[in-house]
C-alpha positions as CSV (number, residue, x, y, z in Angstrom):
1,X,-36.1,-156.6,52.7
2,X,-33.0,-158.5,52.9
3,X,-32.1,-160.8,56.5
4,X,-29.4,-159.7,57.6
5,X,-27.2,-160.3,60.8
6,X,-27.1,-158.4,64.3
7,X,-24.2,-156.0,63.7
8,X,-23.3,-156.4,67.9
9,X,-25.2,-159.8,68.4
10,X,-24.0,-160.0,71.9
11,X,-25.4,-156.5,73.0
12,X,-28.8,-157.3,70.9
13,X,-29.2,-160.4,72.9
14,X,-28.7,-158.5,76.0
15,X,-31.7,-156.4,75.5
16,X,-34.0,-158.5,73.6
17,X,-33.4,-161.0,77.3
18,X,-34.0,-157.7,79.0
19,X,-37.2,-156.4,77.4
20,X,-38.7,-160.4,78.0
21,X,-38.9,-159.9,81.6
22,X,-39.5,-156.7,82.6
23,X,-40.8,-152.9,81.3
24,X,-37.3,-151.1,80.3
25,X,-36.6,-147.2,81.1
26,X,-35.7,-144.7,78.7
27,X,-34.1,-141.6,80.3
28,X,-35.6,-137.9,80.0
29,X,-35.7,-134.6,78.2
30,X,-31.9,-133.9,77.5
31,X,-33.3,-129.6,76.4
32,X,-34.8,-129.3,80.4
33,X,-31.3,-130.5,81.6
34,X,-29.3,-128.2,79.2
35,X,-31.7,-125.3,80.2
36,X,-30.2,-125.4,83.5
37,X,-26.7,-124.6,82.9
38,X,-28.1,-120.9,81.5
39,X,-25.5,-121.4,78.8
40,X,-24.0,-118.4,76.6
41,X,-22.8,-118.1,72.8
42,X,-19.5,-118.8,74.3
43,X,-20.2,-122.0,75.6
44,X,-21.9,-122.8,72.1
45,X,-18.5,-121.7,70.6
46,X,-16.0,-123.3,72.7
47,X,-12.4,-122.8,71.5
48,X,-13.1,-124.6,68.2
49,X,-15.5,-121.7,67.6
50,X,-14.6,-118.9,69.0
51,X,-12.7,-117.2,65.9
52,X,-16.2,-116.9,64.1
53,X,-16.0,-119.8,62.0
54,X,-15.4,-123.6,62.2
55,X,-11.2,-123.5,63.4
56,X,-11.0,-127.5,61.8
57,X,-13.0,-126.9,58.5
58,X,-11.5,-122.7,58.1
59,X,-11.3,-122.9,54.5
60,X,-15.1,-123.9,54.6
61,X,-15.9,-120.5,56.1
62,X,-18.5,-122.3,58.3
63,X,-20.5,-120.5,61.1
64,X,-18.8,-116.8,60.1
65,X,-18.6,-114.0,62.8
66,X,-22.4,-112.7,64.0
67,X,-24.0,-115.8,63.0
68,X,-25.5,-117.4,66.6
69,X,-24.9,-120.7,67.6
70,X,-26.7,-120.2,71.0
71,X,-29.4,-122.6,70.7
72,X,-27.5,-125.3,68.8
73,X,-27.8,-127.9,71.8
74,X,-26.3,-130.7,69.1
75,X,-23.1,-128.7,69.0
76,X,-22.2,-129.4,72.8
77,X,-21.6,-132.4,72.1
78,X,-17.9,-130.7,70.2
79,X,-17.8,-127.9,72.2
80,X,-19.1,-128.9,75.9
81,X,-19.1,-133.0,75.7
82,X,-19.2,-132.7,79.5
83,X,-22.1,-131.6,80.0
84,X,-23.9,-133.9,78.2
85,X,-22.0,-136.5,79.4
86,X,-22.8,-135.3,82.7
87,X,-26.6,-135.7,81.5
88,X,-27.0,-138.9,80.3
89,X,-24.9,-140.1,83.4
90,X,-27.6,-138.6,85.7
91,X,-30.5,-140.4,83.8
92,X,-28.9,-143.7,83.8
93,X,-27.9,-143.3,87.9
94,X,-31.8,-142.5,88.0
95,X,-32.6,-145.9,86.6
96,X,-32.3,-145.4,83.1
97,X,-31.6,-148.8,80.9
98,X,-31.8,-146.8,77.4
99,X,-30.0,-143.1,77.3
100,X,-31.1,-141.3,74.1
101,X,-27.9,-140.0,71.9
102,X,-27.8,-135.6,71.8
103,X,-28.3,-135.8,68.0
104,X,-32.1,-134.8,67.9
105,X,-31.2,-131.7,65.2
106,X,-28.1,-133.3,63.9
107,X,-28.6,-133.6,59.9
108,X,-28.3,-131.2,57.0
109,X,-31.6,-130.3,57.2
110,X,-31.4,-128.9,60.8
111,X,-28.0,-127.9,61.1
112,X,-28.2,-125.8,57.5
113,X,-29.9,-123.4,60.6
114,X,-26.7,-123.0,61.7
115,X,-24.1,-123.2,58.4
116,X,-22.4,-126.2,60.4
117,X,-24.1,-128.8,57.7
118,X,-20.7,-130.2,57.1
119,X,-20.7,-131.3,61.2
120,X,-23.5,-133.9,60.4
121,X,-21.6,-137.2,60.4
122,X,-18.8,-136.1,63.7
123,X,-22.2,-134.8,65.5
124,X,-23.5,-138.1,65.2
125,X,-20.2,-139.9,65.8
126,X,-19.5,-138.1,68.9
127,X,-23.1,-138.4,70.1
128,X,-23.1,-142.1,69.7
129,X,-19.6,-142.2,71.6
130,X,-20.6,-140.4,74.3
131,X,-23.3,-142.0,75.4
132,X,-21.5,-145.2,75.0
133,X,-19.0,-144.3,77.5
134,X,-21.4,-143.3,79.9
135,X,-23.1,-146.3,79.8
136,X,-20.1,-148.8,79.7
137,X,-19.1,-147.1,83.0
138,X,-22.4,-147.2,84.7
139,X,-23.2,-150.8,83.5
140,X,-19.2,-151.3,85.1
141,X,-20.2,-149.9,88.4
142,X,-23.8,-152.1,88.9
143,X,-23.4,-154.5,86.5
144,X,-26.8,-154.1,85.1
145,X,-26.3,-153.8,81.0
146,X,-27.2,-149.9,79.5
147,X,-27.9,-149.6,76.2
148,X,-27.2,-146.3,73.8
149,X,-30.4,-145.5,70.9
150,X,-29.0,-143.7,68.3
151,X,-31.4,-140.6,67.9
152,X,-33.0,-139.5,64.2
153,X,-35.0,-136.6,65.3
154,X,-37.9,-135.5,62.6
155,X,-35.4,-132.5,60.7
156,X,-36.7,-128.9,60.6
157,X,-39.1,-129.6,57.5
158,X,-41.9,-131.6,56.2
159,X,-42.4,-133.6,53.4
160,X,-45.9,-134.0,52.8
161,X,-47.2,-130.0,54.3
162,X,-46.5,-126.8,52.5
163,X,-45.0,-124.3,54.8
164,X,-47.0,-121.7,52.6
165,X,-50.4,-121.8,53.2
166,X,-50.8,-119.8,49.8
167,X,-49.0,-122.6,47.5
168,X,-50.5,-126.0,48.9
169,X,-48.3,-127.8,46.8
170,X,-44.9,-126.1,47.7
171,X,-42.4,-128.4,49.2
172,X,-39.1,-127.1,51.3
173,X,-37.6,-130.5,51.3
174,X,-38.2,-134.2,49.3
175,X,-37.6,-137.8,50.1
176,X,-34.2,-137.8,48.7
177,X,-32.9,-134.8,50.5
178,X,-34.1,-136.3,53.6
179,X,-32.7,-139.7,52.8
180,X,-29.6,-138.2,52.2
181,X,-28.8,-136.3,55.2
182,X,-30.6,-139.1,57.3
183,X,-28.1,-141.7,56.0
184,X,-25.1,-139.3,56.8
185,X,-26.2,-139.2,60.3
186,X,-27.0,-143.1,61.0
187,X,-23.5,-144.1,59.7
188,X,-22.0,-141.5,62.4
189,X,-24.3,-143.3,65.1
190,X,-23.2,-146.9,63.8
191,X,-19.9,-146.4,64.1
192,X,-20.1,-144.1,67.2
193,X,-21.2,-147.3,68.9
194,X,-24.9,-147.1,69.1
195,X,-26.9,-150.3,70.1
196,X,-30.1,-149.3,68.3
197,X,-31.8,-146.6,66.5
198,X,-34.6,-144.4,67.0
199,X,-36.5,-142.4,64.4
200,X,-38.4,-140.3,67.0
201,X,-40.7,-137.5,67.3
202,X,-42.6,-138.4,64.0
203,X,-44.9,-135.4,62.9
204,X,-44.8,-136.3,59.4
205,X,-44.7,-140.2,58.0
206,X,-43.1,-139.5,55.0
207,X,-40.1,-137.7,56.9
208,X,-40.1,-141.3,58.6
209,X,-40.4,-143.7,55.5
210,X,-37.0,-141.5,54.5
211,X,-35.6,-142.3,57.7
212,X,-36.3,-146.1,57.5
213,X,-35.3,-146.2,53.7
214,X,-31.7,-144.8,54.7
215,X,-31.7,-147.3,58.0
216,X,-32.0,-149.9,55.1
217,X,-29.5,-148.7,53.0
218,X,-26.8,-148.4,55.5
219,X,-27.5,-151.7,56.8
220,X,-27.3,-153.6,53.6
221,X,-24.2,-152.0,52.5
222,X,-22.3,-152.8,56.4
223,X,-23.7,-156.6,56.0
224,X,-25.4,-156.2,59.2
225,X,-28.2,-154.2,61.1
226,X,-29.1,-152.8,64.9
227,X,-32.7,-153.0,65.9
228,X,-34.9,-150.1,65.1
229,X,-37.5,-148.2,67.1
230,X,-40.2,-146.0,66.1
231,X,-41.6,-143.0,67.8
232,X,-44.5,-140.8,66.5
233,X,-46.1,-137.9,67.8
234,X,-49.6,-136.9,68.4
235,X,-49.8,-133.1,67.8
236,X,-53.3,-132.0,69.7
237,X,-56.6,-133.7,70.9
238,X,-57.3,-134.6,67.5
239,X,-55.6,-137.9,67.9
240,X,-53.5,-137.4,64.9
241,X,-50.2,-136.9,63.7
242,X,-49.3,-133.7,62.3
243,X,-49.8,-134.9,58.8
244,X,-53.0,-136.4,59.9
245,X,-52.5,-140.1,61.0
246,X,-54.5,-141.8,63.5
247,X,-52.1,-144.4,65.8
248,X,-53.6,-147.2,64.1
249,X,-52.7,-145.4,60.4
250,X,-49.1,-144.3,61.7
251,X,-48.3,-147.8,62.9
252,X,-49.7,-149.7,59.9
253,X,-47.4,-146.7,57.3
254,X,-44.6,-147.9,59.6
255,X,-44.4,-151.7,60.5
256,X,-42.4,-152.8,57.2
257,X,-39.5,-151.2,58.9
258,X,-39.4,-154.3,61.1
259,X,-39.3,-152.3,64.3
260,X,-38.2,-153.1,67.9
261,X,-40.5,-151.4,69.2
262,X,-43.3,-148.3,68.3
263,X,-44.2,-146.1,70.5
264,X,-45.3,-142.0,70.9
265,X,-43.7,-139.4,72.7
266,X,-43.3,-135.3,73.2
267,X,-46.6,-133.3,72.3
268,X,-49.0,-134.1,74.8
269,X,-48.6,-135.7,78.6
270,X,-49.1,-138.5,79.6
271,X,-52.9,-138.8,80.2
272,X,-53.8,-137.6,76.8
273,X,-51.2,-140.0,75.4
274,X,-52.6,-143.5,77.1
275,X,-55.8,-144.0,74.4
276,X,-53.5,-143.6,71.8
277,X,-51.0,-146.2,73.2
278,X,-53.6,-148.3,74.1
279,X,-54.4,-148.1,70.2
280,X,-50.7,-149.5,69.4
281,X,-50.5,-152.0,72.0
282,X,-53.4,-154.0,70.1
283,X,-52.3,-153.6,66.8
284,X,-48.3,-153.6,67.6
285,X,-46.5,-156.7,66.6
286,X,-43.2,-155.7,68.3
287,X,-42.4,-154.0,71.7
288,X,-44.4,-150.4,72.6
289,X,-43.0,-147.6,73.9
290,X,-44.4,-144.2,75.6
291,X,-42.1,-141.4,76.8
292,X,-44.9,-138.8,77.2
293,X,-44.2,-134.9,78.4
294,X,-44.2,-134.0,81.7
295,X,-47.8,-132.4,81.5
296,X,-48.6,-129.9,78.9
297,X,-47.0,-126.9,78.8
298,X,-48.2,-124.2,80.5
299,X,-48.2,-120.4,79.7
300,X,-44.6,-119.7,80.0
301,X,-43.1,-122.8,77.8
302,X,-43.0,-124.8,80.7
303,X,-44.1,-127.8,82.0
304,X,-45.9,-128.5,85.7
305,X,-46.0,-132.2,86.2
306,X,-44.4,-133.5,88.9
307,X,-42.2,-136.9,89.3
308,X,-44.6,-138.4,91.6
309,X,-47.6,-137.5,88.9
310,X,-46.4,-138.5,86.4
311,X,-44.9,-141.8,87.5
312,X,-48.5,-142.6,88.9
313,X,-50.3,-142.4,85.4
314,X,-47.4,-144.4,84.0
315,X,-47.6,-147.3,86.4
316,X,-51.4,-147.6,85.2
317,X,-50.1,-148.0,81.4
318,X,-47.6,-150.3,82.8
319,X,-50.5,-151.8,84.8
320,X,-53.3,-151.7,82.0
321,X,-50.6,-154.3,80.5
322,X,-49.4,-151.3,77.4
323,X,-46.0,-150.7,78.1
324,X,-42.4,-152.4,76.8
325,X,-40.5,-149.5,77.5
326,X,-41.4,-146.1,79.1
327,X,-39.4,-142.9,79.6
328,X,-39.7,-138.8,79.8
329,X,-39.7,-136.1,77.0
330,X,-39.8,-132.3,77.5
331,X,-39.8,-131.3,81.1
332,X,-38.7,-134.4,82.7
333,X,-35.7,-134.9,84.7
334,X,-33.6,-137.3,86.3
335,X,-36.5,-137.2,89.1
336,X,-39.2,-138.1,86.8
337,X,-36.9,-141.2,85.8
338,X,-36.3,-142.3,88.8
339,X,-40.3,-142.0,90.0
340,X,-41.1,-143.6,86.7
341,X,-38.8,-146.4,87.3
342,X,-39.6,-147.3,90.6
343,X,-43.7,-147.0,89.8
344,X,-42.6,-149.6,86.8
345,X,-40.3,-152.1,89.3
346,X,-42.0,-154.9,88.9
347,X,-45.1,-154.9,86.7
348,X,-44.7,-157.3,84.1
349,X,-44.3,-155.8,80.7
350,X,-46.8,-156.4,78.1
351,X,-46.5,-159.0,76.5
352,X,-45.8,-159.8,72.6
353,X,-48.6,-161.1,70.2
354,X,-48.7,-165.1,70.9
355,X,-47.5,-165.3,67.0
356,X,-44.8,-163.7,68.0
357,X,-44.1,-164.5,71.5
358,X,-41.5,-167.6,70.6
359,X,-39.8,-165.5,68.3
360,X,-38.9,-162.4,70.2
């Protein structure tokens, strides 16, 4: 793996200074926010859609009449870029030093859901932009630097799992697909002004592994990279990923990728998350990050864990000595961030490896 330059070294050196001397916060669940507005097909379709197909691409046909885009929480970012904006403007006014791009579901692989593949690259352009914005005005206002990571959500499908339980050896996607339509999407958040990347929400390590290979790819051919950050998932009590990797397994199938920092999110809350980030903040040689759910969810879809909760079982990670950087997933709000960033004020984030330490 080739050494290459910081593509922004000024920004890079602005957080790597940051995450040195204290925990850093990564904002909330951008789906609970978006769930608020009760939004209809017509906010989905905006003008550019409200014909029944893609007005900018009409010869492509894309997104014809009765096909729903309700749902498509990617495509706001075309058709409602306010709200979003509105979003991530909220999380960082809460405290937030990282804002997550609205590009969870945007590649092929997702958006082929939707017939609005050929959106992959502006979806992750505008994304990118967006959140940069936001953050350049909020980092105007207190003077306190904001940083924008570039989301690469998990896609849709799985590389190593059959979706038929008849045909164990079926496949719905590959390694090359995926590397494909991952590659699309990271040049739209390169050039949409992203500060990092973030291959998040990791049920499957080969989906991952295609994720990093395309990272690598789009960083040797621009002559420069951003710092990358890993984020698995545990699925259930069983400690595991999805396609059956302990912490300790996940991190080791993941640490050529040179991360930032590792971490695990979404699935489970926070108290049945902490042995599993206690399990990466021994092995981790780089920075470790939790943005647990707020609570499991309960028998409606939703999810019962207060701020104040959940902010106290996140100050004893950050206590415990576990955390880099901590944040929300599903069901958190700006008032979870804002709880888990004051509980954090102040504890002294954990620190690197000594082999490390001089390097960071």
């Amino acid at each position: 793996m080739k050494t290459l330059p910081w593509l922004h070294p000024d920004r890079v050196a602005l957080l790597l200074d940051a995450l040195r001397t204290r925990i850093l916060v990564i904002d909330g669940a951008m789906g609970t926010m978006i769930q608020r507005h009760d939004l209809q097909e017509a906010d989905y379709r905006g003008e550019r859609f409200a014909g029944g197909f893609d007005s900018a691409h009409a010869s492509a046909g894309a997104a014809p009449q009765g096909h729903d885009l309700k749902g498509n929480n990617d495509l706001l970012l075309l058709t409602r870029p306010d709200i979003i904006a509105d979003i991530h403007t909220a999380y960082l006014e809460a405290g937030a030093d990282l804002v997550e791009t609205n590009t969870f579901n945007a590649t092929a692989v997702s958006q082929a859901d939707y017939r609005l593949e050929h959106l992959v690259r502006e979806l992750n352009v505008e994304g990118a932009r967006i959140a940069r914005a936001c953050c350049d005005a909020v980092a105007a206002a207190t003077g306190r630097p904001r940083f924008v990571i570039g989301v690469l959500g998990p896609t849709s499908r799985t590389a190593s799992i059959s979706p038929d339980v008849n045909d164990p050896g079926f496949r719905n996607t590959s390694f090359d697909e995926l590397r494909a339509t991952y590659r699309e999407a990271i040049d739209g958040l390169v050039d949409g002004g992203a500060d990092t990347l973030m291959v998040e929400t990791i049920f499957d390590t080969l989906n991952a592994k295609a994720a990093l290979y395309a990272i690598e790819e789009a960083f040797e051919a621009r002559g420069g990279r951003l710092p990358v950050m890993i984020s698995g998932t545990i699925t259930d009590a069983s400690g595991r990923t999805l396609s059956g990797q302990t912490a300790e397994a996940f991190y080791a199938s993941v640490a050529h990728g040179r991360p930032l920092s590792v971490g695990l999110n979404c699935a489970l809350g926070a108290k049945d998350l902490r042995p599993h980030v206690e399990t990466l903040a021994t092995v981790a040689d780089g920075y470790v990050s939790a943005h647990p759910n707020a609570g499991l969810p309960n028998a409606f879809g939703g999810y019962d864990e207060t701020p104040e909760e959940m902010a106290g079982v996140l100050k004893e990670f950050a206590e415990a000595g576990l955390l880099n950087l901590v944040g929300g997933c599903c069901g958190t709000s700006p008032d979870h961030i804002r709880a888990i960033a004051d509980a954090v004020a102040g504890v002294d984030p954990r620190a690197l490896p000594d082999r490390l330490a001089d390097a960071a």
